[in-house]
MDTraj code that builds the backbone (N, CA, C; nanometers):
import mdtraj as md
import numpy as np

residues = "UNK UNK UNK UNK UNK UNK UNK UNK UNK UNK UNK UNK UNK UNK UNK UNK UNK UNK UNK UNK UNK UNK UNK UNK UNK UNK UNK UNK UNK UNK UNK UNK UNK UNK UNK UNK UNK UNK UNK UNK UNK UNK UNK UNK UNK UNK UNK UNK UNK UNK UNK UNK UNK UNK UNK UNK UNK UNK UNK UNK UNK UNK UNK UNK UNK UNK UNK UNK UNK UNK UNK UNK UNK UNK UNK UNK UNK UNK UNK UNK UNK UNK UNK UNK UNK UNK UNK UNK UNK UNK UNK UNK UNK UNK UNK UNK UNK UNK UNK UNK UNK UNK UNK UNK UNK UNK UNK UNK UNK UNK UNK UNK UNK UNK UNK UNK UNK UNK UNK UNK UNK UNK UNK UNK UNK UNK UNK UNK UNK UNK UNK UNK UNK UNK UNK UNK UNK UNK UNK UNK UNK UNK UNK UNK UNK UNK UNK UNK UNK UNK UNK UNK UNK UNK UNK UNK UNK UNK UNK UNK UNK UNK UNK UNK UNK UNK UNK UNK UNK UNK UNK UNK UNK".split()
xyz = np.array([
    [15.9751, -0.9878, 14.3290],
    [16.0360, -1.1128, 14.3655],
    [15.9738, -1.1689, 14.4911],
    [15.9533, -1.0985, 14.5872],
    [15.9204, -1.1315, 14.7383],
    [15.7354, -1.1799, 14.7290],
    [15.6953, -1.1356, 14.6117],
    [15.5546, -1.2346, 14.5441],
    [15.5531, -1.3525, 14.5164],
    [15.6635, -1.3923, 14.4196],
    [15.6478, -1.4958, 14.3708],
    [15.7151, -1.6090, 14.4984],
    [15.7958, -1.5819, 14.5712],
    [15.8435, -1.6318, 14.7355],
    [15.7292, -1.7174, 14.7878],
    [15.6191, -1.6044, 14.8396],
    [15.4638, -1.6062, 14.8701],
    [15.3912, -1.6983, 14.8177],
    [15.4055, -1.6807, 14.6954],
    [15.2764, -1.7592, 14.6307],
    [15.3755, -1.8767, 14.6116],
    [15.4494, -1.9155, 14.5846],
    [15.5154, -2.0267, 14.5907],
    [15.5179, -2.0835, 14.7599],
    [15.5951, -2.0412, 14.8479],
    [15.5207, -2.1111, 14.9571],
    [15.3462, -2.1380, 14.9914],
    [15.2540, -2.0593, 14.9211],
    [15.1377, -2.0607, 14.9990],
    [15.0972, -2.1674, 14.8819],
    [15.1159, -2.2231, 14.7592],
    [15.0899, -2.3236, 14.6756],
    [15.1538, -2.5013, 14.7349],
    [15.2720, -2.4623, 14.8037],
    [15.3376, -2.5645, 14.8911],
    [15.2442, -2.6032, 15.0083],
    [15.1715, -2.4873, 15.1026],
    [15.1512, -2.5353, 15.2127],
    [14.9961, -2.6037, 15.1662],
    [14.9658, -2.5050, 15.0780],
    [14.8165, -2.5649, 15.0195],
    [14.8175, -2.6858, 14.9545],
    [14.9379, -2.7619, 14.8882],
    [14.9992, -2.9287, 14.8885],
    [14.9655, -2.9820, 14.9602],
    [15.0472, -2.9237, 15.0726],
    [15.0906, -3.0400, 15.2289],
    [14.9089, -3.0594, 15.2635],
    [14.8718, -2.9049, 15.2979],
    [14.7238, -2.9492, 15.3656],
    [14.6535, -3.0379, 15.2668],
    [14.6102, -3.0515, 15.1583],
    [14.5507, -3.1015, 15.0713],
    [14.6354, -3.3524, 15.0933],
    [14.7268, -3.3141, 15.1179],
    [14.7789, -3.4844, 15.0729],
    [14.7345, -3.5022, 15.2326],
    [14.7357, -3.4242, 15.3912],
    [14.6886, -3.4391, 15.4739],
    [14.5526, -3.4901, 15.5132],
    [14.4843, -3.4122, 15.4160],
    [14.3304, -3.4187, 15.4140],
    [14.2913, -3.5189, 15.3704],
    [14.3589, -3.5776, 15.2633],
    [14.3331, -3.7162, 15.1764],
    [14.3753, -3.8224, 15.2746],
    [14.4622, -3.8361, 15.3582],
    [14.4953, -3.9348, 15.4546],
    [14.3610, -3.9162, 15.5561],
    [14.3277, -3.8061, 15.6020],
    [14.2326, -3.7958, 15.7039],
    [14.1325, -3.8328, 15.7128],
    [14.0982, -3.7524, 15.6238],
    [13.9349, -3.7799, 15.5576],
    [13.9064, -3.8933, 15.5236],
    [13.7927, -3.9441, 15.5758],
    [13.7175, -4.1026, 15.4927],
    [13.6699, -4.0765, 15.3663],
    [13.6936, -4.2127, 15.3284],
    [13.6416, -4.1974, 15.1840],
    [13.5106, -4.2392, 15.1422],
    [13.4308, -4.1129, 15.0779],
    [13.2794, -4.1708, 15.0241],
    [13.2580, -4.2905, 14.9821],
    [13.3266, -4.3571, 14.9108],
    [13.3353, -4.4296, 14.8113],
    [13.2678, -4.5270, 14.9011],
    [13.1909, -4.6594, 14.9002],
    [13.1499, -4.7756, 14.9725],
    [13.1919, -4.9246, 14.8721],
    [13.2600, -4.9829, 14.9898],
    [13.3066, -5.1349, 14.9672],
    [13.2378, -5.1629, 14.8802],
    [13.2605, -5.2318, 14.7331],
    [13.1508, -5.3044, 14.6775],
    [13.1747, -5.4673, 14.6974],
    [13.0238, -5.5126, 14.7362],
    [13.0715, -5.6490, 14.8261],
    [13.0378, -5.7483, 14.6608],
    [13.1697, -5.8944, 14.7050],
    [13.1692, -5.9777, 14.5843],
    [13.1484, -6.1167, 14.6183],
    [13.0635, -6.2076, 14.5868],
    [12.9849, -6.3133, 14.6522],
    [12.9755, -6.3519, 14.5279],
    [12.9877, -6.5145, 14.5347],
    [12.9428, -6.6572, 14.4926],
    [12.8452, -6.7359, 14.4997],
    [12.7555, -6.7759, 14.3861],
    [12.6887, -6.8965, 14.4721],
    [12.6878, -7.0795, 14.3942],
    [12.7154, -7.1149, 14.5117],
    [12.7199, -7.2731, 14.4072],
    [12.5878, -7.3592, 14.4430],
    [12.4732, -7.4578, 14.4173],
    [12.5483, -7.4263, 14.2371],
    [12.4442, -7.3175, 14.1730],
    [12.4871, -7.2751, 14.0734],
    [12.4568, -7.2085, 14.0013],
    [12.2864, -7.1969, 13.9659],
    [12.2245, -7.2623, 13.9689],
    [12.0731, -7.3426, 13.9588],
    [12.0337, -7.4638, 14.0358],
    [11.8973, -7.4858, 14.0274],
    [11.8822, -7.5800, 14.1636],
    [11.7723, -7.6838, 14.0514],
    [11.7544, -7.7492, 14.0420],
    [11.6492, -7.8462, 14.0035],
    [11.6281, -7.9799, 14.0461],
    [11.5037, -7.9435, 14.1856],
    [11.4305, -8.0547, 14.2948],
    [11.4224, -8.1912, 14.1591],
    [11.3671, -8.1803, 14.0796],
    [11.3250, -8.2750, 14.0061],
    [11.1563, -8.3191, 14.0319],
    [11.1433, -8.4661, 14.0741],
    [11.0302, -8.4551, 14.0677],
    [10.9407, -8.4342, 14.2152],
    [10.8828, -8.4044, 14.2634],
    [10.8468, -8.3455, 14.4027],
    [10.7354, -8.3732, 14.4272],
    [10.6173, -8.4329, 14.5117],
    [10.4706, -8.4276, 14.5549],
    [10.4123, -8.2985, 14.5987],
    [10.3202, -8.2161, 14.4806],
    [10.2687, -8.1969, 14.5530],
    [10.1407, -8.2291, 14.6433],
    [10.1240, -8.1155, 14.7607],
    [10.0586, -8.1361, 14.8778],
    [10.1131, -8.2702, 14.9468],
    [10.1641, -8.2938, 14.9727],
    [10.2694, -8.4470, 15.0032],
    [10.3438, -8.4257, 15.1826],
    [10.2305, -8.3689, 15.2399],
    [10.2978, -8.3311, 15.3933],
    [10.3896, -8.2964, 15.4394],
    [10.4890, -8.1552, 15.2918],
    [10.5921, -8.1285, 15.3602],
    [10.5553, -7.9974, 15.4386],
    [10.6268, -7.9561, 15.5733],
    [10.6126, -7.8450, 15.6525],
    [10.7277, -7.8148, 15.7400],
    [10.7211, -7.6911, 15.7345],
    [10.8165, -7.6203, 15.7568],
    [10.8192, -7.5238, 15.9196],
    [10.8704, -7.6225, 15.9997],
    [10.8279, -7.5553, 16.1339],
    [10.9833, -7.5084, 16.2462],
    [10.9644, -7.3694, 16.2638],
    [11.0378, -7.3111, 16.3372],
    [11.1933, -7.3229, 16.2376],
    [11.1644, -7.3212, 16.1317],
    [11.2755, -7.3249, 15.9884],
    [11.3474, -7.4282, 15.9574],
    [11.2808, -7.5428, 16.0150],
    [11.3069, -7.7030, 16.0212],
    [11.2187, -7.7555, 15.9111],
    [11.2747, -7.7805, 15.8245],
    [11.1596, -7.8639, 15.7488],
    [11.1707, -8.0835, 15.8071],
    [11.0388, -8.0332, 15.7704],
    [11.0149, -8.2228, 15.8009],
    [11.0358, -8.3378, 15.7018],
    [11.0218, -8.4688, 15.7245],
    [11.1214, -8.5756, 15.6491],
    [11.0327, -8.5854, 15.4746],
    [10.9223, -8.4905, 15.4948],
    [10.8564, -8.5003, 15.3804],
    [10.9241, -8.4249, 15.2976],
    [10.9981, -8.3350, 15.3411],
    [11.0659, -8.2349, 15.2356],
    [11.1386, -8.2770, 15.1716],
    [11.1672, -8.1883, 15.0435],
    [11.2936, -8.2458, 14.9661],
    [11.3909, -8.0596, 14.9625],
    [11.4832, -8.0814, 15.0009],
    [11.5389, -7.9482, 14.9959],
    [11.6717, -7.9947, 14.9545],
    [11.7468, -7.8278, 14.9095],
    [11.8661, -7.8276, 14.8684],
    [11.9463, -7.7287, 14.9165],
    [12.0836, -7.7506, 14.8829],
    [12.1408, -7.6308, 14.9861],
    [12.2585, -7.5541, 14.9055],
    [12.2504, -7.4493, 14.9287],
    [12.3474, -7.3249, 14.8110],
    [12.4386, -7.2929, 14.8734],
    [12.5412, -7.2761, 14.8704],
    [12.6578, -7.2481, 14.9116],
    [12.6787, -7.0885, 14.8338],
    [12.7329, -6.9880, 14.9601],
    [12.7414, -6.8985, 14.9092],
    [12.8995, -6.8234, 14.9691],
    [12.9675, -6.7731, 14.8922],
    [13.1066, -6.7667, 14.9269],
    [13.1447, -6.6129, 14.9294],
    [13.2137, -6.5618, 14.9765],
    [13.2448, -6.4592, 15.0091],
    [13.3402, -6.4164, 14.8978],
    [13.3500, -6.3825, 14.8123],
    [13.4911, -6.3640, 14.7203],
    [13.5699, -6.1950, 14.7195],
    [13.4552, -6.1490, 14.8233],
    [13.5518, -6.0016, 14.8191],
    [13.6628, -5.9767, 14.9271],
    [13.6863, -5.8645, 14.9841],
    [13.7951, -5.8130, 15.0727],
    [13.6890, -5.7652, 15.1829],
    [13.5954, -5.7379, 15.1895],
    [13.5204, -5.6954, 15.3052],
    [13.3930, -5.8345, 15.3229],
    [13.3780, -5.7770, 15.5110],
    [13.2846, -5.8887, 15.5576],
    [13.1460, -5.8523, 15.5012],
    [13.0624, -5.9671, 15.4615],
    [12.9197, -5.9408, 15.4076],
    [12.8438, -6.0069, 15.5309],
    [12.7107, -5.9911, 15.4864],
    [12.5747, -6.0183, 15.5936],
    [12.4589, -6.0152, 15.5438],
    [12.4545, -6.0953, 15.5209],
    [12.2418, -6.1776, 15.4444],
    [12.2012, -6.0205, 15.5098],
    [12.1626, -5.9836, 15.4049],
    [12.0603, -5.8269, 15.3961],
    [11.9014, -5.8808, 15.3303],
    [11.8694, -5.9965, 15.2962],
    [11.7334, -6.0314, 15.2645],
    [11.7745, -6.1967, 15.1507],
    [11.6511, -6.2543, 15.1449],
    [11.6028, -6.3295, 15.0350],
    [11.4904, -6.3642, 15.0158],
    [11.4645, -6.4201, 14.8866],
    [11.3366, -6.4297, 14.8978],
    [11.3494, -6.5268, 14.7351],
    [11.2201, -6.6153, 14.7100],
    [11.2289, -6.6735, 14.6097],
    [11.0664, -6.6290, 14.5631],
    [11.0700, -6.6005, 14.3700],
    [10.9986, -6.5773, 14.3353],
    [10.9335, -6.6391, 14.2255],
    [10.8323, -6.6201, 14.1135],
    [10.8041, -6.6681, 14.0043],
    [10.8961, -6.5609, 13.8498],
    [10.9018, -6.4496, 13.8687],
    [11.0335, -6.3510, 13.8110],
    [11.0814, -6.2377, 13.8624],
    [11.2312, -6.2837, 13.7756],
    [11.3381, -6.1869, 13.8585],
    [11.3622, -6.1062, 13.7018],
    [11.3513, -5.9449, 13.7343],
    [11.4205, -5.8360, 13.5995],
    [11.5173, -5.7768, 13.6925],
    [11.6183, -5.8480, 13.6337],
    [11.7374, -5.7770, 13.6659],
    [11.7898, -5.6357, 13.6416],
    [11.6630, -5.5528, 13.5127],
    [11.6803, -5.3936, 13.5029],
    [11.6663, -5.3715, 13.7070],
    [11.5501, -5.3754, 13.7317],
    [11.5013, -5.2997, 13.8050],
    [11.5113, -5.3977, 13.9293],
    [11.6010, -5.4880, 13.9655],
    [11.5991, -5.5756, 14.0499],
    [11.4860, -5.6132, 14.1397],
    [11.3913, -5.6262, 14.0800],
    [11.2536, -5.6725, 14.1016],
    [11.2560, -5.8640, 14.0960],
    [11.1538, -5.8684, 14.2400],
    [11.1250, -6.0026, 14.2057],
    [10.9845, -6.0278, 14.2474],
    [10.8982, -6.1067, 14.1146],
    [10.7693, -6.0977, 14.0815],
    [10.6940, -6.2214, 14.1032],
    [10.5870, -6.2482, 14.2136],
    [10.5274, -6.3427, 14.1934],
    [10.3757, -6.2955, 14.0972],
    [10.3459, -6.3339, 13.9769],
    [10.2163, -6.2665, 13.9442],
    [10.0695, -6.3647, 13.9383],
    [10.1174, -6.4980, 13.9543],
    [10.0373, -6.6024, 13.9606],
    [9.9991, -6.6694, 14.1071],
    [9.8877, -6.6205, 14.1870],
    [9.8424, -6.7063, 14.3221],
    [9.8923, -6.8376, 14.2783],
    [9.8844, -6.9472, 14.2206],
    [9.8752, -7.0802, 14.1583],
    [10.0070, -7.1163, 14.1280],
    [10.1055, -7.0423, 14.1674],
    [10.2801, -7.0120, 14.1429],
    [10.3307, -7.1359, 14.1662],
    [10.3241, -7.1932, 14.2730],
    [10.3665, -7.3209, 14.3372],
    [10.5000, -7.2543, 14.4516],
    [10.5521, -7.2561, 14.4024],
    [10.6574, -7.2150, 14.4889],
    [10.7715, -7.2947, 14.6029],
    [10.8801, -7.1644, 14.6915],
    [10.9874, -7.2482, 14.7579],
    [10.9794, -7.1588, 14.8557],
    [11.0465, -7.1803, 15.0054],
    [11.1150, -7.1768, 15.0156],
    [11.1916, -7.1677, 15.1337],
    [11.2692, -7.0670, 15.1892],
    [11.4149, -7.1179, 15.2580],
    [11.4150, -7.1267, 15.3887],
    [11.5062, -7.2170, 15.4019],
    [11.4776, -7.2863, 15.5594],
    [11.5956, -7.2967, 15.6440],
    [11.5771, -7.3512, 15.7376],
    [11.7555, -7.4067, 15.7805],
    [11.7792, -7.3164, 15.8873],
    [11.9128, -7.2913, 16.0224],
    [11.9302, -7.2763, 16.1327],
    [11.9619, -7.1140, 16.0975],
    [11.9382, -7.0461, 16.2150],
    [11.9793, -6.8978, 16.1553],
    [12.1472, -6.8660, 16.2063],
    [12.2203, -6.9419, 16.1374],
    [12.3431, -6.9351, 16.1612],
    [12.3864, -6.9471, 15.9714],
    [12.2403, -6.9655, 15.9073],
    [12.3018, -6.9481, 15.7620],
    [12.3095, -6.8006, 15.7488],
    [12.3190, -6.8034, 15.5905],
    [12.3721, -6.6957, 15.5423],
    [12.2749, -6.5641, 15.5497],
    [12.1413, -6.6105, 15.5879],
    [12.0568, -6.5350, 15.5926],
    [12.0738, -6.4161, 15.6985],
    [12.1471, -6.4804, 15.8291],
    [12.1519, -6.3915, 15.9888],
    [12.3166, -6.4059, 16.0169],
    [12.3908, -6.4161, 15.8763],
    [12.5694, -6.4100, 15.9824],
    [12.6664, -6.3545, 15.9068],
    [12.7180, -6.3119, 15.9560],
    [12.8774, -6.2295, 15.8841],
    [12.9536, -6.3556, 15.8321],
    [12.9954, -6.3085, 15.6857],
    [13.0955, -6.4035, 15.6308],
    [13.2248, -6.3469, 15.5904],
    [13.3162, -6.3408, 15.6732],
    [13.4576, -6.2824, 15.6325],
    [13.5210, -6.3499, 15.5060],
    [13.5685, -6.2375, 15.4422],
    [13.6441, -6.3254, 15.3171],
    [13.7124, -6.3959, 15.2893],
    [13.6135, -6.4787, 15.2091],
    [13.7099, -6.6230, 15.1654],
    [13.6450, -6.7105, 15.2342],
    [13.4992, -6.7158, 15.3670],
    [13.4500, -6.7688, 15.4477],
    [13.3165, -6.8177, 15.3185],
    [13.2598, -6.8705, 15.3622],
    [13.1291, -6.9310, 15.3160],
    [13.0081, -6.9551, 15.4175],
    [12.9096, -6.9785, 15.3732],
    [12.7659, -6.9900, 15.4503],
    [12.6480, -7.0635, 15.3310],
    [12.5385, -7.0849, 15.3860],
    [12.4713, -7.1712, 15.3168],
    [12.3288, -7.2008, 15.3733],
    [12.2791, -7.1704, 15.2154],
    [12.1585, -7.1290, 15.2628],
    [12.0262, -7.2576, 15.1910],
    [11.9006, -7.3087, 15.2847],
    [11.8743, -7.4296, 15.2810],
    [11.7482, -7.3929, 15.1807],
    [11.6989, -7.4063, 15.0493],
    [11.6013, -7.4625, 15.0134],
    [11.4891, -7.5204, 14.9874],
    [11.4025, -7.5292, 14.9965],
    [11.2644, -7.6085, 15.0419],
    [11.1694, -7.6085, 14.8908],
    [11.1833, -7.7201, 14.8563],
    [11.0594, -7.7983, 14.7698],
    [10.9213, -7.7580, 14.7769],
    [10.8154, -7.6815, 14.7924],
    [10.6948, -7.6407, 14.8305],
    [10.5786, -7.6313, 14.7103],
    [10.5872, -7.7685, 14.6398],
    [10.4727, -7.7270, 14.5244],
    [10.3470, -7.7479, 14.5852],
    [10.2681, -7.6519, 14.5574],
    [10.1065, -7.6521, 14.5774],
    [10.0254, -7.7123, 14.4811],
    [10.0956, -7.7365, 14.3165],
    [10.0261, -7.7770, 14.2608],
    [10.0923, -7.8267, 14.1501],
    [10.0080, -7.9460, 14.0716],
    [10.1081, -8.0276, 13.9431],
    [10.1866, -7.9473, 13.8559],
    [10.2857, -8.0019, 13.8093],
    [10.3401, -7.9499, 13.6876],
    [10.4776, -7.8980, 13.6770],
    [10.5313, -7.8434, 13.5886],
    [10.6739, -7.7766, 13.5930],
    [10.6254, -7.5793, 13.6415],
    [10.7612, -7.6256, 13.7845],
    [10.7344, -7.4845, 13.8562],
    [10.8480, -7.4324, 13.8345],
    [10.8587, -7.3205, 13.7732],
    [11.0051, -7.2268, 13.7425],
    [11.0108, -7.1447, 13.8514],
    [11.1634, -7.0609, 13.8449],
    [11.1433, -6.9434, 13.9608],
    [11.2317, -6.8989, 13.9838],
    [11.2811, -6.8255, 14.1135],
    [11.4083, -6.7666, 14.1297],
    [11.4357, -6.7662, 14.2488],
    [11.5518, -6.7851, 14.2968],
    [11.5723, -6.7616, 14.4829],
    [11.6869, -6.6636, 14.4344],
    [11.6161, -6.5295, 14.5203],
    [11.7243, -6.4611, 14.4999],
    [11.7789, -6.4247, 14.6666],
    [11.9403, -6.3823, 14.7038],
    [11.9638, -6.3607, 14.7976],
    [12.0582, -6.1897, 14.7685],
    [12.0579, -6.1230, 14.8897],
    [12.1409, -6.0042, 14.9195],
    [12.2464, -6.0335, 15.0203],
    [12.3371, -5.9766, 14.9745],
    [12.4309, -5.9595, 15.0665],
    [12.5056, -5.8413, 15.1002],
    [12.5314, -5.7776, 15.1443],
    [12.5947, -5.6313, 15.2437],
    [12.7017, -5.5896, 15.2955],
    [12.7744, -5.5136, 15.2320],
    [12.9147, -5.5093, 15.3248],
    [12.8909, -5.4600, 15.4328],
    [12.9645, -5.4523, 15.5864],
    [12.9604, -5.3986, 15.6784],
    [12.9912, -5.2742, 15.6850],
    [12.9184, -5.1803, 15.7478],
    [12.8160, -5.1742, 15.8462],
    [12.6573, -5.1949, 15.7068],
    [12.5628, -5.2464, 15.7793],
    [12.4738, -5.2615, 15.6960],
    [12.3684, -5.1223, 15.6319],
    [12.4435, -5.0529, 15.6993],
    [12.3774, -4.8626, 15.6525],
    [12.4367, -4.8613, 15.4791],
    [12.5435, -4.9302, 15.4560],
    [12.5869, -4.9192, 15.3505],
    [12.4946, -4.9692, 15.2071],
    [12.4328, -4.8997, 15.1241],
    [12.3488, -4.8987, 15.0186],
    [12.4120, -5.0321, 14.9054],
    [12.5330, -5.0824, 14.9305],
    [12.5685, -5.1645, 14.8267],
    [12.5488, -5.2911, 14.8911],
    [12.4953, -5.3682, 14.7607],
    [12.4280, -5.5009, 14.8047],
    [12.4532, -5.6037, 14.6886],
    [12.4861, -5.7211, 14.6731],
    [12.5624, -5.8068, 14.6402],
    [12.4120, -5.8767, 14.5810],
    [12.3821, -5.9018, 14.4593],
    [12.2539, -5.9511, 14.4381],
    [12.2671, -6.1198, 14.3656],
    [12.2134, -6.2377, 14.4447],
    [12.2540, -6.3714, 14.4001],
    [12.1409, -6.4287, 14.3213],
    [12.1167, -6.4651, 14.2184],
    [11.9969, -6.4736, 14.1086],
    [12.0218, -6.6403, 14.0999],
    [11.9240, -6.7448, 14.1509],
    [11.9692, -6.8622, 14.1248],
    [11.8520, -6.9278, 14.0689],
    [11.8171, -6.9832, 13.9046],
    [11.7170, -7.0337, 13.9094],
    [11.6898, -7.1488, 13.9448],
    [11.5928, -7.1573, 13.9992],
    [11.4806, -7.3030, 14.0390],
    [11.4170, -7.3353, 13.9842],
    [11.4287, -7.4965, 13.9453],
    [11.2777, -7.5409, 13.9024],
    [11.2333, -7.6604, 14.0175],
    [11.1246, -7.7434, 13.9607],
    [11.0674, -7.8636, 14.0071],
    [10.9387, -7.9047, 13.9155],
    [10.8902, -8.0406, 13.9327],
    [10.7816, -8.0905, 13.8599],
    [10.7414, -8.1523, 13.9763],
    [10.5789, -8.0852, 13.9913],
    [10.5192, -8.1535, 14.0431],
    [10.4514, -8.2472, 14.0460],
    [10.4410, -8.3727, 14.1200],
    [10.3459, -8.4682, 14.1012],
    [10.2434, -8.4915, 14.2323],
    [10.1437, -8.5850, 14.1645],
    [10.0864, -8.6553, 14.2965],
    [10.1366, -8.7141, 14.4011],
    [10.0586, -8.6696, 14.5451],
    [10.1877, -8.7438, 14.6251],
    [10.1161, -8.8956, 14.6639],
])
top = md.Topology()
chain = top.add_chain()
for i, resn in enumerate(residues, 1):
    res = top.add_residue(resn, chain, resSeq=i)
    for name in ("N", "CA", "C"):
        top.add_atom(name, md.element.get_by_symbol(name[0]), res)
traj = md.Trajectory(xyz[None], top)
């Protein structure tokens, strides 16, 4: 009898420590961060190229034609522009983004570093990130601006991936 006493208290205290430990202990698990972007696709329309637009100190000049993405915070934890970049393709297997053509034409992003690129957006907050028109050469230019975003602290491996396609047609300027 004076066994089963024993092992019945030592199954109790091994409870208590165990629901203790679960309060104590942090949890592995990492925030997964949840982000918006409007709008959904971007299309400059028709654009010059070589047409004197430039892009100085992340100011573009009155030659530019740019657009601007709104990107929204929709989770419970604060995020933080962890990268972007715009390309000619995006495979979303392997979250790769591919320029494979020098002759690409291309974009891209500009604007004060108070966008989304360099700032914490608490949830439910928004930020916005600026665009830039940059064809090098005639024709219809496809592509992708893709952006990251990060829950806090930025050591954290989960990253919020924003896939927005772009086009434009270039013309003579």
């Amino acid at each position: 009898m004076k066994l089963n006493i024993e092992g019945d208290l030592m199954r109790r205290v091994i409870a208590v420590l165990a629901a203790v430990a679960a309060l104590v202990v942090p949890s592995s698990a990492s925030a997964t961060p949840s982000a918006s972007v409007s709008p959904k696709s971007v299309d400059f329309g028709r654009v010059p190229y070589n047409g004197g637009c430039s892009v100085v100190a992340d100011i573009p000049n009155e030659f530019c034609v740019t657009r601007t993405l709104t990107i929204t915070n929709t989770g419970t934890e604060t995020l933080r522009g962890s990268g972007a970049k715009a390309c000619e393709r995006y495979v979303a297997e392997s979250n790769g983004c591919f320029t494979l053509h020098a002759s690409w034409g291309g974009f891209v992003s500009a604007g004060d570093p108070n966008t989304c690129l360099f700032h914490e957006v608490e949830p439910g907050d928004s930020c916005t990130v600026v665009l830039v028109a940059f064809p090098s050469r005639p024709g219809r230019i496809r592509g992708f601006f893709v952006a990251e975003m990060a829950t806090l602290p930025l050591t954290d491996s989960v990253t919020t991936i924003l896939v927005v396609p772009i086009q434009l047609l270039g013309v003579p300027a």
